[in-house]
C-alpha positions as CSV (number, residue, x, y, z in Angstrom):
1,X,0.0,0.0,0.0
2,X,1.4,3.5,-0.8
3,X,1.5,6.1,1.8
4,X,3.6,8.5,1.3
5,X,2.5,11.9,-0.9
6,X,3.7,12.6,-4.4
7,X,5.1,15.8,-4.8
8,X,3.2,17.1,-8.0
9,X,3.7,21.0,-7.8
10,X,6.2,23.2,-7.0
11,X,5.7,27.1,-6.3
12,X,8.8,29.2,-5.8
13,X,9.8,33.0,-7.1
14,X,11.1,33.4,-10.4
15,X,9.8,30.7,-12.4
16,X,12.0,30.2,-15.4
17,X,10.6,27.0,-17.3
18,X,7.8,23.8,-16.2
19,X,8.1,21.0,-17.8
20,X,6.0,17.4,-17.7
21,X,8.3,16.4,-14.7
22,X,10.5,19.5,-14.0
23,X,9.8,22.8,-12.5
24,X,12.9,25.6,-13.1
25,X,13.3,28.3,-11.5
26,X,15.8,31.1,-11.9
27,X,18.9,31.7,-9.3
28,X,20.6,35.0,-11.0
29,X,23.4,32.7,-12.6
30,X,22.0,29.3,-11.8
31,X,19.2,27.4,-12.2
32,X,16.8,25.0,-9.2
33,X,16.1,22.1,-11.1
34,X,13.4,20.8,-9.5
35,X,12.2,16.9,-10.2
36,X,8.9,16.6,-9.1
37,X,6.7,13.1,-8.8
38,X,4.7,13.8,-11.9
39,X,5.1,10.8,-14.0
40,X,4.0,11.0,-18.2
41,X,3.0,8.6,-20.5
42,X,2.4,8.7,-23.7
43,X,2.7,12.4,-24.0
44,X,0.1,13.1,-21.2
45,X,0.8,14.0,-17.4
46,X,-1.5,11.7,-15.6
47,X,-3.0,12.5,-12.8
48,X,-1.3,10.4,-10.1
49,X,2.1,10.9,-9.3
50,X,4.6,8.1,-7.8
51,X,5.9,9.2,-4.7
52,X,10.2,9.6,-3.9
53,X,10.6,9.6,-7.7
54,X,11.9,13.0,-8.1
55,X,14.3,12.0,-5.9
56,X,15.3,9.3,-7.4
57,X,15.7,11.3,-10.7
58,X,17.6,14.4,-9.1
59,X,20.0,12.1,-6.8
60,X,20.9,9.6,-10.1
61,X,21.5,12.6,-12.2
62,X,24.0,14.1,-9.6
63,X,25.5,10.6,-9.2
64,X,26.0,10.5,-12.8
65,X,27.0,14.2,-13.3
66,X,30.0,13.6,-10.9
67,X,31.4,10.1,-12.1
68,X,31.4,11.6,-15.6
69,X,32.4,14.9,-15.4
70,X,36.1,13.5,-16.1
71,X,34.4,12.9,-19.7
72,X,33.0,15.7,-20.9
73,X,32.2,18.8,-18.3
74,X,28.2,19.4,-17.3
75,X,26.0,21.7,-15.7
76,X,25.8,20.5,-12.3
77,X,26.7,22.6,-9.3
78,X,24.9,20.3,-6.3
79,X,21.9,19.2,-4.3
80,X,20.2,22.3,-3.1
81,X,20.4,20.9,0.6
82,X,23.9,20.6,0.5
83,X,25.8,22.7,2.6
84,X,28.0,25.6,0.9
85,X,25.3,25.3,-1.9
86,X,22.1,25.9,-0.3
87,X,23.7,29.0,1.4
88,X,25.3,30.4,-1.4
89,X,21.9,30.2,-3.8
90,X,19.2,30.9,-0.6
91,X,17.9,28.1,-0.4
92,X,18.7,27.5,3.3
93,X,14.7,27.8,4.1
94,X,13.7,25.5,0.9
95,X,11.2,22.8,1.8
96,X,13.2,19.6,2.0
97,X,10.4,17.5,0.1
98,X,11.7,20.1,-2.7
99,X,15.3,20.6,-1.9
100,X,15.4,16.7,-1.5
101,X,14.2,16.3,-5.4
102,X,16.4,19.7,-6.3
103,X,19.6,20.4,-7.9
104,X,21.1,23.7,-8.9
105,X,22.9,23.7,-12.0
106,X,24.7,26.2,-14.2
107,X,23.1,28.3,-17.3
108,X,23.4,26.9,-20.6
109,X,22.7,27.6,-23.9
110,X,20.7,24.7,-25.0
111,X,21.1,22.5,-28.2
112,X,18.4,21.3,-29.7
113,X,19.0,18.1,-30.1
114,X,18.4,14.5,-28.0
115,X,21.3,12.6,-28.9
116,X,20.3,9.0,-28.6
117,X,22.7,5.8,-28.0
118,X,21.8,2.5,-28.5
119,X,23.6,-0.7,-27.4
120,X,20.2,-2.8,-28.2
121,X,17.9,-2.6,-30.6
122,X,14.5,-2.2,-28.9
123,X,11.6,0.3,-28.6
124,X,10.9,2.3,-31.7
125,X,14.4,1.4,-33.3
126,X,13.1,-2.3,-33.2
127,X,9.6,-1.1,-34.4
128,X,11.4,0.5,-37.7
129,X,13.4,-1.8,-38.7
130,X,10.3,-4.3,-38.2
131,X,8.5,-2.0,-40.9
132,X,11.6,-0.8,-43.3
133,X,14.7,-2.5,-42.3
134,X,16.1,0.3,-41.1
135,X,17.4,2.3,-38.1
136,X,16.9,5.9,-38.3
137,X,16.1,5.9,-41.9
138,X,19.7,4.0,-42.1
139,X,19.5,-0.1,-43.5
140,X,20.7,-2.3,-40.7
141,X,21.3,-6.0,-41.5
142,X,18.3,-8.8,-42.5
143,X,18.0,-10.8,-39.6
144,X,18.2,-9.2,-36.4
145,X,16.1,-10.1,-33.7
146,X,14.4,-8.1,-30.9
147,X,17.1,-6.8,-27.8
148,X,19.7,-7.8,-29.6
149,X,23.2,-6.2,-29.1
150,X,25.0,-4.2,-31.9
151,X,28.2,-4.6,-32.6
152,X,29.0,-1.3,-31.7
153,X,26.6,1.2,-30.0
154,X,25.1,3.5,-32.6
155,X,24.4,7.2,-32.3
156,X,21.1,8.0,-33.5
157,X,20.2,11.7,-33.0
158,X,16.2,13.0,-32.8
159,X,14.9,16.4,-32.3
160,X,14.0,18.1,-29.0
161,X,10.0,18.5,-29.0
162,X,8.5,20.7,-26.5
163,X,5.6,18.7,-27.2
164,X,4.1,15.3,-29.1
165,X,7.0,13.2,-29.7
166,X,10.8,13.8,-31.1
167,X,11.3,12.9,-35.0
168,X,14.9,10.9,-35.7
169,X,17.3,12.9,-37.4
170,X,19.9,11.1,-40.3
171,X,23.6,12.3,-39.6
172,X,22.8,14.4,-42.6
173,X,20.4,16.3,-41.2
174,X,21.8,16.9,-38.1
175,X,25.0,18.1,-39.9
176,X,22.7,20.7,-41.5
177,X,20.6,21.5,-38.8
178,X,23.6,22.5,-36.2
179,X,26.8,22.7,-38.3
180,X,29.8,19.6,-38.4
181,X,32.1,21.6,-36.1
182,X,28.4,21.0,-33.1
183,X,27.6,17.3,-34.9
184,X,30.7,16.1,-34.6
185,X,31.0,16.5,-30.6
186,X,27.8,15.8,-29.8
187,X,28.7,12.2,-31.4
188,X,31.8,11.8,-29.7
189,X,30.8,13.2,-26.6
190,X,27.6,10.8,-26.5
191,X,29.7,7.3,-27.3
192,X,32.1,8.1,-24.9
193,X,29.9,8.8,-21.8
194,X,27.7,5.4,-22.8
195,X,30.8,3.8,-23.2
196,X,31.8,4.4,-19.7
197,X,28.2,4.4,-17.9
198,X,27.5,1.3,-19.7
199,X,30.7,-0.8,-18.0
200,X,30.4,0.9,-14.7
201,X,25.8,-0.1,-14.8
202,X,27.8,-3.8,-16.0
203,X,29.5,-3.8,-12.8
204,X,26.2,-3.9,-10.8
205,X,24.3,-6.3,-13.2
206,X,22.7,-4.0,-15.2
207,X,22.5,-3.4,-19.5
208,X,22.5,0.0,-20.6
209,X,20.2,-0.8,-23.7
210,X,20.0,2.7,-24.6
211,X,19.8,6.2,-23.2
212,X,19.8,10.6,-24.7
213,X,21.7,12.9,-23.7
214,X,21.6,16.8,-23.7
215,X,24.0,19.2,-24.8
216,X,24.2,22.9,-23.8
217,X,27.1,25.5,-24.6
218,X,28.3,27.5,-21.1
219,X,31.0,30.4,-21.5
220,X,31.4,28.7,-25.2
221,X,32.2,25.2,-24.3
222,X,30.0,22.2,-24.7
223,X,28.4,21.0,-21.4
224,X,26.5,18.1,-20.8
225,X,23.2,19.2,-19.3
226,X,19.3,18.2,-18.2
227,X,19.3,14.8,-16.8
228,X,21.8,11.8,-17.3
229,X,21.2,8.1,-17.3
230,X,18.0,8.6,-15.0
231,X,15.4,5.7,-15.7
232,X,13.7,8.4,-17.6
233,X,16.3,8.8,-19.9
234,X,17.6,5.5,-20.2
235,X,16.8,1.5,-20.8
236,X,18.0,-0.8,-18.0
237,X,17.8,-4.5,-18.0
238,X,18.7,-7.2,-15.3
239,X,21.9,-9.2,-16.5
240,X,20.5,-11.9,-15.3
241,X,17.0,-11.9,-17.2
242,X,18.4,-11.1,-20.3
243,X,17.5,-13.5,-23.8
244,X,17.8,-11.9,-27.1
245,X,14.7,-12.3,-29.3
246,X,12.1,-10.7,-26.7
247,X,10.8,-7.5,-25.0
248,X,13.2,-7.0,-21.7
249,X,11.6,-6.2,-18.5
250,X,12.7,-2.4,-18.0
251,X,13.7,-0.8,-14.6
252,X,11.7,2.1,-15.8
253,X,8.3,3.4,-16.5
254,X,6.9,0.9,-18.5
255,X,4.8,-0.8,-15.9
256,X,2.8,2.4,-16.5
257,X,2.6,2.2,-19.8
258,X,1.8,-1.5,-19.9
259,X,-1.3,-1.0,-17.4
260,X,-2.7,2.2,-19.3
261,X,-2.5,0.3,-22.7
262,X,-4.3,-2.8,-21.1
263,X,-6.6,-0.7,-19.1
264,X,-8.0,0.7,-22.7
265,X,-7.0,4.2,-22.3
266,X,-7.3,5.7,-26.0
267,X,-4.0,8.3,-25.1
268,X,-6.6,11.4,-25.3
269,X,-6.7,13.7,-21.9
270,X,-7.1,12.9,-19.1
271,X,-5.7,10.5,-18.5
272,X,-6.7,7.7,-15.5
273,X,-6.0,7.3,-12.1
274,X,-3.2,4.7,-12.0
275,X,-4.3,1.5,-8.6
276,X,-1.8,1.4,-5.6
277,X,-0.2,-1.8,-7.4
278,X,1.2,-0.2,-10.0
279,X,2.3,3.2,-8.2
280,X,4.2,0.8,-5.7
281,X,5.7,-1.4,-8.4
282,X,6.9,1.4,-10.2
283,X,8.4,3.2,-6.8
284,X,10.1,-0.4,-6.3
285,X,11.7,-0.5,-9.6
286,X,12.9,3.1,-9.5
287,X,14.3,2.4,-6.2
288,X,16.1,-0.8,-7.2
289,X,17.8,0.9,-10.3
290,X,19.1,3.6,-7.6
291,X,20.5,1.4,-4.9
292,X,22.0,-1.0,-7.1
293,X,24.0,2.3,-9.3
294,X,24.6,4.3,-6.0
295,X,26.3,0.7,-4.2
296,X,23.7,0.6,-1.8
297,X,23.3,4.3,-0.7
298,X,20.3,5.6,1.1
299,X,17.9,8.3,-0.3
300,X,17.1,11.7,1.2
301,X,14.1,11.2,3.9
């Protein structure tokens, strides 16, 4: 049974920016990144949110931010309860059900651009090359089956949509939309950090079947920004569970998804209450993938 509230609205000065999970508000030169509980599907918000998962969100992101900053530098600042940071930015009187789902981040310049990497073919990748044989309008090769593992992970860039879904952009276009001297990193950069969170999510018995990143430029210089290798943002499988040729059980929000789509909602607002069972499952799995990529660390209260 679920007892504990989802945090579904935020209301601080100087909002900069709300998004279907994020509320932003402006710091002077910083931002509060706020991860609420919200939870989307299928491009709607629905109406019941799940409880700790902003925290989840904001505390993986940091995690990740940190262990990869040696890669390519990012946005991230700190948790807006830390100490040093929460008196610095004013945030010493925040709420700690928002502070605890809060980080503060630097300004950037944002790219618009998802750039998408994929270890597996699964999700709408696999659902093109069922209809085309291809990959993001690229030919892959005649006989691949479901979940299975490329030989090398493939960047496949899609627009940023503010809303509806994000279209997959060829090389080409993405060449002509942001210039080869912007392409070019963004490529690089993007292989590199799955390369690296990919062995390290290994380590704890987790695949890294896919995930986006976000790019941003601060003082000129690329940044990685947004969130990073959140359960949002990414596709993690159990080791262990894993068998080529099949849907993979997802550490993610697809429980949702799954129990919408049998429940016979037609994806038009609203959308439906979602039962106890499947708030609680979902809290479980997001709570699993933290533990397991933290080494057993506790979450904020």
């Amino acid at each position: 049974m679920v007892t504990s509230k989802a945090l579904l609205e935020t209301s601080l000065p100087n909002p900069f920016h709300k998004g279907k999970v994020r509320d932003t508000y402006d710091l002077g030169d910083a931002l509060l990144m706020v991860a609420t509980d919200r939870v989307s599907a299928f491009d709607s918000v629905l109406p019941t949110g799940i409880p700790g998962r902003g925290i989840v969100l904001a505390e993986l992101s940091a995690l990740w931010f940190k262990f990869s900053q040696v890669i390519v530098p990012n946005h991230y600042i700190g948790m807006a309860y830390e100490t040093g940071v929460a008196e610095k930015y004013g945030l010493v009187d925040l709420d700690p059900e928002v502070g605890h789902r809060a980080m503060v981040v630097r300004k950037a310049e944002r790219i618009d651009v998802e750039c998408v990497i994929r270890g597996y073919i699964t999700g709408s990748a696999w659902a093109e090359y069922q209809r085309s044989g291809t990959m993001n309008s690229a030919p892959l090769p005649e006989g691949m089956q479901e979940s299975q593992e490329f030989g090398a992970p493939v960047f496949t860039p899609t627009t940023k949509a503010e809303t509806g879904h994000d279209e997959p952009l060829t090389l080409e276009q993405l060449w002509d939309q942001v210039g080869g001297n912007i392409a070019w990193p963004l490529e690089e950069h993007s292989l590199a950090l799955y390369d690296v969170a990919a062995g390290a999510a290994k380590e704890v018995g987790f695949i890294l079947a896919d995930t986006k990143f976000e790019f941003g430029f601060i003082d000129g210089k690329l940044h990685l920004i947004d969130e990073v290798l959140t359960p949002d943002s990414s596709r993690y499988w159990d080791v262990e569970g894993y068998q080529v040729g099949k849907p993979q059980p997802s550490f993610d929000k697809q429980i949702i998804r799954d129990w919408l789509t049998e429940a016979g909602w037609n994806r038009e607002p609203p959308a439906p209450e979602l039962p106890d069972e499947i708030v609680q499952r979902t809290m479980d799995r997001y709570r699993e993938v933290y533990s397991r990529l933290s080494g057993g660390k506790e979450l904020p209260a």
